[in-house]
C-alpha positions as CSV (number, residue, x, y, z in Angstrom):
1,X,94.8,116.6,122.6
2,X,91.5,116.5,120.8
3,X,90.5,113.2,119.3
4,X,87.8,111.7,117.1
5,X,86.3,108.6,117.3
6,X,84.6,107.3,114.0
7,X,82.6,104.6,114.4
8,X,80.5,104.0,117.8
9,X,79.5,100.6,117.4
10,X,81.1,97.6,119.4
11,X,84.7,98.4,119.1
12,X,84.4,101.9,119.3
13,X,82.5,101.8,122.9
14,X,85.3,100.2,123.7
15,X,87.8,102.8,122.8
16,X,85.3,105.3,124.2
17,X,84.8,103.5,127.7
18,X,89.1,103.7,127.7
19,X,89.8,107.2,126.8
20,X,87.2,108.7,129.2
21,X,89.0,106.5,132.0
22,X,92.6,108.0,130.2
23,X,91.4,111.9,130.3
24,X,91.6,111.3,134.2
25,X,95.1,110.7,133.9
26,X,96.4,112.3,130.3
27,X,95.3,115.4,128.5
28,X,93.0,113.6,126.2
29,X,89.5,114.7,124.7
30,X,86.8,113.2,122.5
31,X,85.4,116.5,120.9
32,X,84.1,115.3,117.6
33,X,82.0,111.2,117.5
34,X,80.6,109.8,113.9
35,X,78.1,106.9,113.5
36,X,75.5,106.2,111.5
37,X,73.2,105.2,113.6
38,X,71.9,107.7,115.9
39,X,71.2,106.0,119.3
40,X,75.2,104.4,119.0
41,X,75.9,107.9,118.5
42,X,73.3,109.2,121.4
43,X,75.1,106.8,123.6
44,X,78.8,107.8,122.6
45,X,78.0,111.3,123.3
46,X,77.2,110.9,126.9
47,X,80.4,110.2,127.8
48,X,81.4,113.9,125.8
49,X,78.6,116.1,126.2
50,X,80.7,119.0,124.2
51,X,81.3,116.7,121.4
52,X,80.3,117.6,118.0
53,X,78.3,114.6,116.5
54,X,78.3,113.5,112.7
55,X,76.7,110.5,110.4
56,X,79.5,109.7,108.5
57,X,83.1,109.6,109.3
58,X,84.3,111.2,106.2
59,X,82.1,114.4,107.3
60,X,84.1,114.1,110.7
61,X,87.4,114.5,108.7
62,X,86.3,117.3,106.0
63,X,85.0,119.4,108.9
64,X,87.4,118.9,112.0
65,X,90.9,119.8,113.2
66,X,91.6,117.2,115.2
67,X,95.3,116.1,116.7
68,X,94.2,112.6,116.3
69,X,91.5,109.8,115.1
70,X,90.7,106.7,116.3
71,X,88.8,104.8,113.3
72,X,86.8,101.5,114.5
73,X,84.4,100.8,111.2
74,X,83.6,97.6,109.7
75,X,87.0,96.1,108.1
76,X,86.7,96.9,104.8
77,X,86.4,100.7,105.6
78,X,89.3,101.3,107.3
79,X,92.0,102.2,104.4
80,X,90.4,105.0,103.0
81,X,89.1,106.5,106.4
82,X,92.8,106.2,107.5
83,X,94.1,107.8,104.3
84,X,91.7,111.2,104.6
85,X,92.4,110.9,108.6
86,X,96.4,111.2,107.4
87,X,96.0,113.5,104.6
88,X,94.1,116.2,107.1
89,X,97.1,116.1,109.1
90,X,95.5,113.8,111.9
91,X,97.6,110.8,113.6
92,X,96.0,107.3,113.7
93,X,94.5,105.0,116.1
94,X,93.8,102.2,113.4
95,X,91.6,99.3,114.4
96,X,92.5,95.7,113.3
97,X,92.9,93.9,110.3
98,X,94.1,97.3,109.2
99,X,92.9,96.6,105.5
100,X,92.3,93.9,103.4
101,X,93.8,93.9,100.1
102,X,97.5,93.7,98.8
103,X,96.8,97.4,97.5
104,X,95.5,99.3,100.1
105,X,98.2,98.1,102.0
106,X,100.6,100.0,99.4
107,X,98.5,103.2,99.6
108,X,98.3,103.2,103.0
109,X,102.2,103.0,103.7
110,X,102.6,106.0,100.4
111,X,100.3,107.9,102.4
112,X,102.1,107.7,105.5
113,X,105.6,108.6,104.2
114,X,104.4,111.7,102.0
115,X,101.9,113.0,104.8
116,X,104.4,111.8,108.3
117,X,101.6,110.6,110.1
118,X,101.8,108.8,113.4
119,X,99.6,105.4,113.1
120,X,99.6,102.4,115.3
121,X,96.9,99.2,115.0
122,X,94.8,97.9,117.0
123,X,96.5,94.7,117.3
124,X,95.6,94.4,121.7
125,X,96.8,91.1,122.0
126,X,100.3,92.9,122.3
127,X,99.2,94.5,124.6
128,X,97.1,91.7,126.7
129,X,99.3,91.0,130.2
130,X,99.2,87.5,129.5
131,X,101.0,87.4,125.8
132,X,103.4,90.1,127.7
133,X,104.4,88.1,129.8
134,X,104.8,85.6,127.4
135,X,106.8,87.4,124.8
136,X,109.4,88.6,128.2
137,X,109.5,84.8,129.1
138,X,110.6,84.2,125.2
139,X,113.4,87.0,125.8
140,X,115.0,86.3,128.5
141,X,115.3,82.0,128.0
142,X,113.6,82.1,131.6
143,X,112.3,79.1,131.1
144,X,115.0,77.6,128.5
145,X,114.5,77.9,124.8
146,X,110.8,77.3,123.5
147,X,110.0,74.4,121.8
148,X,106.5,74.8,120.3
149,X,104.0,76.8,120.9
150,X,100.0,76.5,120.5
151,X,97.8,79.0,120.2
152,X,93.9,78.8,119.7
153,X,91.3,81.5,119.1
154,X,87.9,80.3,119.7
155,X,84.2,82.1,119.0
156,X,80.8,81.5,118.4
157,X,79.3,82.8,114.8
158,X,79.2,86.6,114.6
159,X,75.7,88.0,115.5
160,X,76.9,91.5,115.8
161,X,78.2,93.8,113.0
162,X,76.3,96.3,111.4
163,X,74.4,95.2,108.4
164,X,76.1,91.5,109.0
165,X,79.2,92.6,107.6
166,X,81.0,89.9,108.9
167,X,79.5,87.7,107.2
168,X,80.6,89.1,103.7
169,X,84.0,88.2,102.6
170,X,85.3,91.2,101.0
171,X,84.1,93.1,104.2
172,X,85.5,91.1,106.5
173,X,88.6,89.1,105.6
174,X,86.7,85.8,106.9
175,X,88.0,84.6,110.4
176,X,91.3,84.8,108.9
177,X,91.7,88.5,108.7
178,X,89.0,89.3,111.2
179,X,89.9,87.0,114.1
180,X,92.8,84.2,113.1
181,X,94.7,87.7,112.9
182,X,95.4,88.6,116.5
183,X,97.3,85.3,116.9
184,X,99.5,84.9,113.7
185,X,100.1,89.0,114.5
186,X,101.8,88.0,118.1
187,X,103.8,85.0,116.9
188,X,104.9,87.5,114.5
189,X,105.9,90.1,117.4
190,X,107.3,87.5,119.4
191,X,109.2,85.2,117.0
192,X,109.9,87.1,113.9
193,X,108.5,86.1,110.3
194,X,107.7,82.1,109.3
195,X,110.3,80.3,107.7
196,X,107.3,77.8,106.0
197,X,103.2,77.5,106.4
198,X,100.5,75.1,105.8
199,X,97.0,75.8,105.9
200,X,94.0,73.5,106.8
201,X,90.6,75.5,106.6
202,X,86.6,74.5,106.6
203,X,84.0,77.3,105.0
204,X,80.3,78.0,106.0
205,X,77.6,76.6,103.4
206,X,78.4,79.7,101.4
207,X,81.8,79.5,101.2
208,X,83.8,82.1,103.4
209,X,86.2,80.3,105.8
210,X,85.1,80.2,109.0
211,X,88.0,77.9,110.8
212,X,91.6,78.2,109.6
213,X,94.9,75.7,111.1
214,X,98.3,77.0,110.1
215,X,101.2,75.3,111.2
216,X,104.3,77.6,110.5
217,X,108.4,77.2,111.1
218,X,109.6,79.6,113.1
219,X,113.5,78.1,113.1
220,X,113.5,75.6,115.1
221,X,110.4,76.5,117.1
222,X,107.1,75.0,115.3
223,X,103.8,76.6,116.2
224,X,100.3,76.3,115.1
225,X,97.5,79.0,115.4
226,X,93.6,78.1,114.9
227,X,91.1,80.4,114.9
228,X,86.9,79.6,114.3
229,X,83.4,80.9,113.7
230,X,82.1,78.7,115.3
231,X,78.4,77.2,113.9
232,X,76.8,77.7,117.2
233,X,76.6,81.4,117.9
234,X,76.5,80.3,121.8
235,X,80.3,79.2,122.1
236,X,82.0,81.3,124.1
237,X,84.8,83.2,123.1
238,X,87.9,82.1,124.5
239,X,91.3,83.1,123.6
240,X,94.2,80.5,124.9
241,X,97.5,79.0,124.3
242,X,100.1,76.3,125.4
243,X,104.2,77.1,125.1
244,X,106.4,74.4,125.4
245,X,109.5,75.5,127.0
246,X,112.8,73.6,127.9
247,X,112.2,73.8,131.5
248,X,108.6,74.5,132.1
249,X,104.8,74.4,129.5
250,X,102.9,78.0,130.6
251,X,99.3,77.3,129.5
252,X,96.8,80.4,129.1
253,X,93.6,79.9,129.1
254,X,91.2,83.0,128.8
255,X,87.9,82.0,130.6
256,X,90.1,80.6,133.8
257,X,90.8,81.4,136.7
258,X,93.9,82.4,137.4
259,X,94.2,82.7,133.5
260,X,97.8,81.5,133.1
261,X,100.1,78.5,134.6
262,X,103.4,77.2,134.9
263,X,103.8,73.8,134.9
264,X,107.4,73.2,135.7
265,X,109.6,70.3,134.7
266,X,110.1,69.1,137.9
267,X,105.9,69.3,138.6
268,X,105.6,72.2,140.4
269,X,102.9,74.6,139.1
270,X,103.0,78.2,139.7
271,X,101.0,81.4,138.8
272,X,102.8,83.8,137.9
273,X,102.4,87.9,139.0
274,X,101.3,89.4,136.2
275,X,101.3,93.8,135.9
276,X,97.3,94.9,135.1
277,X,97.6,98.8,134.2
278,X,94.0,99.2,135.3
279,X,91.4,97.3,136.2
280,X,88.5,98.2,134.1
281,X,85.2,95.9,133.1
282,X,82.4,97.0,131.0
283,X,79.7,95.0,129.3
284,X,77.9,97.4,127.1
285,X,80.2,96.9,123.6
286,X,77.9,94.4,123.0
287,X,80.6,92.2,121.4
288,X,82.6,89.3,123.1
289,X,84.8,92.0,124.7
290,X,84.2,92.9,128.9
291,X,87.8,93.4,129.9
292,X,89.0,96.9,128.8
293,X,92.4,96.9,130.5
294,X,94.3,95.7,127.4
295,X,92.8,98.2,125.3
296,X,93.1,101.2,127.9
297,X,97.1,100.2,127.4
298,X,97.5,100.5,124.3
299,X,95.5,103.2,123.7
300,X,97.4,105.0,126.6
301,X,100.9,103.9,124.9
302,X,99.4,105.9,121.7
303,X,99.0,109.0,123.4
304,X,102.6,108.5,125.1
305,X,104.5,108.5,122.2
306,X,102.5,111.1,120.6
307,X,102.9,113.4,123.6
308,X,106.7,112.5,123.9
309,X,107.6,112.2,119.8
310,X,108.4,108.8,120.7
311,X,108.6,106.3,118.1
312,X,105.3,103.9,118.1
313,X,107.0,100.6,118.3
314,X,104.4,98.4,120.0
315,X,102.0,98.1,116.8
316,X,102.8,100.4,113.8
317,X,101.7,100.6,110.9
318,X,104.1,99.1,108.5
319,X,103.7,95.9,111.6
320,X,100.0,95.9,110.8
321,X,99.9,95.6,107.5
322,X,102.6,93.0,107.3
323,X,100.5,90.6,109.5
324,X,97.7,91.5,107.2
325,X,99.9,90.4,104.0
326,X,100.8,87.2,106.0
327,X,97.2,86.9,106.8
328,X,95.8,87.6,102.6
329,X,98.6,84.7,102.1
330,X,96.6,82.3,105.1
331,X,93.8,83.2,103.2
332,X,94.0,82.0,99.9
333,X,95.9,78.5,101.1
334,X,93.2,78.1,103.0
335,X,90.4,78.4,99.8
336,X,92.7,76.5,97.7
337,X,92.9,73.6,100.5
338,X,88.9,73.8,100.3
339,X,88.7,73.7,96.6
340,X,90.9,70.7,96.6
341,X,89.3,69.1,99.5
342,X,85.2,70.3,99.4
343,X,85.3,71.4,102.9
């Protein structure tokens, strides 16, 4: 299959690093790389000497035939790279939040029914062992029926980002769409859609949210998911949570070692097995990212389904976007709740 990666930054030497380890294995090739900045592009092409090389993604799509995309711009770029990308006939590797308004969530959904496209999201916490394992727990009542469930995702303030998009609300989403989204996204996969939310937030001195609380209702199981920018741009990143089952609490905590526990009822405290696909660290994304084995899977679960016709289940499209409609909800409780309380 020939592939195009658009966007070389961060992110995209992430998906790089992970399809050159899939062409081992799967008939996979990067032949054509966009960026506009030539020594992220310089460094891209290393990995694909053959590969044609372009400034701007929507170059990439006018002059390449390509079996598939993967698009890993800044946020607020992603709906209508996706749209051209499905309109030349190309299937979709779709980084997160998949878009950020209400409408280009509708165009992106038309575009997929008239053109038939293939599209999942970049949502990898689905694909992370530990939520995996998780979600099967959930499934299967191994542990009882779960109770609550915490989840927290924690980073210093964004120093990467080309131009210091993050830092612009309409490019970003704010933590809300940009980070807070991986963790509502999984409760979604795991325990349907909320019943109820409430929203606590706090905002930088200019304004955009940078730290989000929302409780939700999942029937009878209550959860709460925070996510922060932190002011210190030295925090670590660290991605965690704590579910409270009948029988047993299984904390995860990202920056440990061994990352997740049991902690049985009767006080035992176990590690459980859990399955790593591959075992593949790399530290040049320059982002808070070293672990590529979550992203290797999905990315390898893409071309599965595309080289089988299999449905994509794991993280479509029409999943994304309704995480990012929860998430555009999230949002705006959370500015009214610092309008009425001047955080």
């Amino acid at each position: 299959m020939k592939i195009g990666l658009i966007g070389c930054g961060g992110m995209g030497t992430t998906h790089n690093l992970s399809l050159k380890a899939l062409s081992g294995k799967m008939d996979v090739e990067v032949t054509a790389l966009a960026d506009c900045r030539q020594e992220f592009l310089e460094r891209a092409a290393k990995q694909w000497p053959g590969a044609k090389t372009y400034t701007t993604g929507m170059e990439l799509l006018r002059e390449e035939e390509l079996d598939a995309v993967h698009i890993c711009l800044p946020s607020y770029l992603h709906a209508e790279h996706a749209i051209a990308a499905m309109e030349k006939g190309m299937d979709v590797f779709l980084e997160k939040p998949v878009c950020l308004t209400r409408e280009d969530c509708s165009r992106l959904l038309e575009v997929q029914k008239k053109t038939g496209a293939r599209v999942m999201v970049g949502q990898v916490v689905r694909s992370f062992g530990e939520y995996r394992y998780l979600k099967d727990i959930y499934e299967k009542k191994t542990f009882g029926k779960l109770k609550s469930i915490v989840m927290q995702r924690i980073s210093g303030d964004t120093k990467w980002g080309y131009e210091d998009w993050f830092h612009e609300e309409r490019k970003s989403g704010s933590v809300v769409l940009d980070l807070h989204i991986h963790d509502l996204d999984f409760l979604r996969y795991m325990l349907g859609e909320p019943d109820s939310f409430t929203v606590k937030a706090a905002a930088f001195p200019g304004g955009m949210i940078n730290q989000i609380i929302t409780s939700y209702q999942f029937g009878s199981v209550f959860a709460t998911a925070e996510g922060i920018w932190d002011v210190c741009t030295e925090l670590p990143f660290e991605g965690s949570f704590r579910a409270c089952f009948e029988e047993a609490t299984i904390i995860y905590q990202g920056r440990q070692t061994p990352t997740v526990q049991v902690y049985h009822k009767g006080g035992e405290i176990s590690v459980p097995v859990l399955q790593e696909e591959i075992s593949l660290h790399d530290e040049t994304a320059g982002i808070n990212i070293s672990d590529l084995g979550p992203y290797y899977t999905e990315i390898k679960y893409f071309y599965e389904c595309l080289a089988e016709d299999r449905e994509i289940t794991r993280a479509p499209l029409e999943e994304g976007i309704k995480s990012v409609l929860l998430g555009i909800e999230e949002w705006e409780a959370g500015k009214k709740y610092i309008k009425e309380y001047g955080q």
